[in-house]
DRENVEXRO-893468 format. One record per residue (C-alpha): residue number from 1; residue in one letter; chain; x, y, z. Coordinates in nm, 2 decimals. Layout:
N
pos = NUM	code = A	unit = A	xx = X	yy = Y	zz = Z .
...
END
This chain:
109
pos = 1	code = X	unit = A	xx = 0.00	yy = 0.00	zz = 0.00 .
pos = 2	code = X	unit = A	xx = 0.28	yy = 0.24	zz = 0.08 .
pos = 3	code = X	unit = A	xx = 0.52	yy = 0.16	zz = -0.21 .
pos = 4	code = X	unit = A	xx = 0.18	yy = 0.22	zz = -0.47 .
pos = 5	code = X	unit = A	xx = 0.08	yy = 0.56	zz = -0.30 .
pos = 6	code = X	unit = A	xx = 0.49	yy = 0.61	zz = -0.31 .
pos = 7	code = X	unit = A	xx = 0.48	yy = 0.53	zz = -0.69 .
pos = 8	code = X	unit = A	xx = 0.15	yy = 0.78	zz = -0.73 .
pos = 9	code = X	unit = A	xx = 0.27	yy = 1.08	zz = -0.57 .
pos = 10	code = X	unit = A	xx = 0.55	yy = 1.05	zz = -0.73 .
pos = 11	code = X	unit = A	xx = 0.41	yy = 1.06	zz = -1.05 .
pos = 12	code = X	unit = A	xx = 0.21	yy = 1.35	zz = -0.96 .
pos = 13	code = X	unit = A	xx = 0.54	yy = 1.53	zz = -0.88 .
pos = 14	code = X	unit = A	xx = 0.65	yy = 1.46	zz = -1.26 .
pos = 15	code = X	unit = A	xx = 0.32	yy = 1.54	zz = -1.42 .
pos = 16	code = X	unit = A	xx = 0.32	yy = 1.88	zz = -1.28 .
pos = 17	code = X	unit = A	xx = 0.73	yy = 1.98	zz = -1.32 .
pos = 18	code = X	unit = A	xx = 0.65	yy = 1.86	zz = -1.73 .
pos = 19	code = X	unit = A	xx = 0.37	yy = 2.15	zz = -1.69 .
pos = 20	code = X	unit = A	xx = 0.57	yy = 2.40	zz = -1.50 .
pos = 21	code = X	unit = A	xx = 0.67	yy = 2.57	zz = -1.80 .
pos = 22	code = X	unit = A	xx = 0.31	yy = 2.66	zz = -1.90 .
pos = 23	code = X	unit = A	xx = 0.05	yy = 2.94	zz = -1.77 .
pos = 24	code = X	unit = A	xx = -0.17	yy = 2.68	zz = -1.55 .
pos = 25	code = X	unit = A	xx = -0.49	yy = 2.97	zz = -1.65 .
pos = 26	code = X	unit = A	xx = -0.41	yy = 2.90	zz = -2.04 .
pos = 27	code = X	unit = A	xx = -0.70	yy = 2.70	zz = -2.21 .
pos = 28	code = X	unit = A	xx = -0.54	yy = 2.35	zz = -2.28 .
pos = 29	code = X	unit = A	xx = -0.32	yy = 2.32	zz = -2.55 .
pos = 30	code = X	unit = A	xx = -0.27	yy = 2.69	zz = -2.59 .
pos = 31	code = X	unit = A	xx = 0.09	yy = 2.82	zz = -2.74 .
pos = 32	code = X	unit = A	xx = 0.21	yy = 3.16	zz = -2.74 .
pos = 33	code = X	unit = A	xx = 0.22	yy = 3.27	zz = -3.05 .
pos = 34	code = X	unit = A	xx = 0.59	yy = 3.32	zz = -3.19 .
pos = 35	code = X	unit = A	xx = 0.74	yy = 3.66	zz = -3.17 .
pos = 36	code = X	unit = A	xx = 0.82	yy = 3.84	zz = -3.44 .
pos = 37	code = X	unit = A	xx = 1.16	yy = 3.97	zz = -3.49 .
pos = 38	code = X	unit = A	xx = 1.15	yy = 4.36	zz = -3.48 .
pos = 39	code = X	unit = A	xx = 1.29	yy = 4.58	zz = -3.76 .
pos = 40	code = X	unit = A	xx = 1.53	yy = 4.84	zz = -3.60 .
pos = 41	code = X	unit = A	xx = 1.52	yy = 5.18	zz = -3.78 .
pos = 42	code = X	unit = A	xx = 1.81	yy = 5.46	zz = -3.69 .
pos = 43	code = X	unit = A	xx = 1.70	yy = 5.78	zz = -3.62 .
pos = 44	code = X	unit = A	xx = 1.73	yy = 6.05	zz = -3.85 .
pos = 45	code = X	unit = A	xx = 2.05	yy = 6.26	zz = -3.71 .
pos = 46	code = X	unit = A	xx = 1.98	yy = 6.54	zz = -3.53 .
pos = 47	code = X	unit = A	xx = 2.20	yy = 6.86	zz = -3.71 .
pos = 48	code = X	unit = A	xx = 2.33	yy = 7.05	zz = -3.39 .
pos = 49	code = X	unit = A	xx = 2.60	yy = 7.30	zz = -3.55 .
pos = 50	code = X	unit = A	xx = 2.74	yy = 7.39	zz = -3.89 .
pos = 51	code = X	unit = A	xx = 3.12	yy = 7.53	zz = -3.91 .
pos = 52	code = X	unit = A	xx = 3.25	yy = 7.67	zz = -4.22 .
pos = 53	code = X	unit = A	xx = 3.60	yy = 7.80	zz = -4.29 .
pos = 54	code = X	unit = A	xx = 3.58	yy = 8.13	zz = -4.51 .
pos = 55	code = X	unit = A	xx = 3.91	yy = 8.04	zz = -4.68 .
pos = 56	code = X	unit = A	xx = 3.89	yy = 7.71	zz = -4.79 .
pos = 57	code = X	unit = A	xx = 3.54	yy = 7.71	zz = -4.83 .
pos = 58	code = X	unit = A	xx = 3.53	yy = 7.36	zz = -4.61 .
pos = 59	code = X	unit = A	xx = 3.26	yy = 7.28	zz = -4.44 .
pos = 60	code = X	unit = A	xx = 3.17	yy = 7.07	zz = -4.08 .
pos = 61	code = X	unit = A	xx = 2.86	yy = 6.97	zz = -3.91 .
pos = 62	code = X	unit = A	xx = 2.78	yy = 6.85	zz = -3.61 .
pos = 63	code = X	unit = A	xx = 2.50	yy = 6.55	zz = -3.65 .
pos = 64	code = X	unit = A	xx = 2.40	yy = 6.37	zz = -3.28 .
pos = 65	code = X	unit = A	xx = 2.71	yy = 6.49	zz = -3.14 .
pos = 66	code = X	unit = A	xx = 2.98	yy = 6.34	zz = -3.40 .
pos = 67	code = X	unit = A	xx = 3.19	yy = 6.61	zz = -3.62 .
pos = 68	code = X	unit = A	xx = 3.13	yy = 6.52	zz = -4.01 .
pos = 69	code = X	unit = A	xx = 3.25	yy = 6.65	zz = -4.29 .
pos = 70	code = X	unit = A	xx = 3.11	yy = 6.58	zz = -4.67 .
pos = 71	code = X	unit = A	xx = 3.10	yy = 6.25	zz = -4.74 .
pos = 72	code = X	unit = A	xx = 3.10	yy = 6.10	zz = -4.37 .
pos = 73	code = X	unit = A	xx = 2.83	yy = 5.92	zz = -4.22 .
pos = 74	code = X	unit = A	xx = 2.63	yy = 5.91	zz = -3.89 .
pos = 75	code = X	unit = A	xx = 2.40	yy = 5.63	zz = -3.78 .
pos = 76	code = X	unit = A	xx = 2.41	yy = 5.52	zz = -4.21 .
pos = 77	code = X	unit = A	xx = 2.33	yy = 5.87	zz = -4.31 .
pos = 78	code = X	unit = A	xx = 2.59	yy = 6.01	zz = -4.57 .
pos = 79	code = X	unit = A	xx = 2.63	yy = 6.38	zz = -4.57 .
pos = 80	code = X	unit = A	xx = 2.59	yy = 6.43	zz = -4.89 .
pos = 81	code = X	unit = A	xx = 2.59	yy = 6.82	zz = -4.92 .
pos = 82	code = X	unit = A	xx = 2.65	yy = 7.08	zz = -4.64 .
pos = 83	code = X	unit = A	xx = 2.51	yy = 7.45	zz = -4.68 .
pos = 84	code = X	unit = A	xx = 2.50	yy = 7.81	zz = -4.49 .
pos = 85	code = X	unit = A	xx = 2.23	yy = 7.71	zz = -4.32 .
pos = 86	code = X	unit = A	xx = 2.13	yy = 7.33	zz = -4.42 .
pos = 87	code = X	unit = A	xx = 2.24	yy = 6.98	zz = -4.47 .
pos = 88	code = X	unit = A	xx = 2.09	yy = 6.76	zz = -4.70 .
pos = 89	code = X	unit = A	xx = 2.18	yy = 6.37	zz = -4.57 .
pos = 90	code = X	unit = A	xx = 2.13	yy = 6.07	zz = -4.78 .
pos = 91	code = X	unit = A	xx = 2.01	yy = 5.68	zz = -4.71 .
pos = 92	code = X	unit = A	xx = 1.87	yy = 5.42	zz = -4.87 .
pos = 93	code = X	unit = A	xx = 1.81	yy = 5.64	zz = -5.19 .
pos = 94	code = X	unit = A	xx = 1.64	yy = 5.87	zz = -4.97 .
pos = 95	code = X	unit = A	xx = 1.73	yy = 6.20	zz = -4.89 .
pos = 96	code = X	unit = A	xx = 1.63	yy = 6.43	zz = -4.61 .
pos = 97	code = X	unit = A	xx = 1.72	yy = 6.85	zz = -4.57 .
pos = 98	code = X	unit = A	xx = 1.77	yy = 6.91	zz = -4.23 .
pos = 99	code = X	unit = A	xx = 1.81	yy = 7.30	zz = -4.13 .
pos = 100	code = X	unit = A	xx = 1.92	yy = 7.47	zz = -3.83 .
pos = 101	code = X	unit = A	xx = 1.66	yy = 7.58	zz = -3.61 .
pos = 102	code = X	unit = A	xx = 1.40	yy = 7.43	zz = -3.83 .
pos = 103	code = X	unit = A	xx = 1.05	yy = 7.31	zz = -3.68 .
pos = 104	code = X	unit = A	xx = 1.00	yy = 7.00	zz = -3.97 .
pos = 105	code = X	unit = A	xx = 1.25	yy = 6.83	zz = -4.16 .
pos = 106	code = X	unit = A	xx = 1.18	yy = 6.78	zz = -4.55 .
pos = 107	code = X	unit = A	xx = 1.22	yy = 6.49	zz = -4.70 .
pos = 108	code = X	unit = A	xx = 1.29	yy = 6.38	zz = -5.05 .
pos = 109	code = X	unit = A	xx = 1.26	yy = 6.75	zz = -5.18 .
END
């Protein structure tokens, strides 16, 4: 009598570590459905300071912090033209003016 109510409880013990894993509220045979792998998309950089040398007529932004000149890249934008008072930054075939002190950002313009 002891060795079957032994044998009993211990299958009880397995039954329920084999179900551990699910939610024990879930409707029976429930699976969670599979998550989806999310796309991540950089920012468009921030333009925080142009610097231009009167001399050589070179040019330097400032895009989230990093100092680039034409032709760099921040976060996969290329700087593909720099202005007084604008650069226009290039990706994917895109391309975006972004202006200082400017309320909106135009895109391809």
């Amino acid at each position: 009598m002891a060795k079957s109510l032994f044998i009993a409880l211990g299958l009880m013990v397995l039954a329920g570590a084999a179900n551990a894993t699910q939610d024990p509220t879930a409707p029976l045979g429930w699976q969670a459905p599979a998550a989806k792998p999310s796309v991540s998309q950089s920012r468009l950089p921030s333009l925080e300071g142009i610097f231009c040398d009167k001399a050589s007529q070179d040019c330097t932004v400032v895009l989230s912090g990093k100092m680039v000149s034409q032709g760099g890249s921040v976060n996969g934008y290329q700087v593909a033209a720099i202005y007084d008072d604008a650069v226009i930054v290039k990706r994917g075939g895109r391309q975006w003016r972004l202006e200082m002190f400017a309320d909106n950002i135009k895109s391809d313009f």
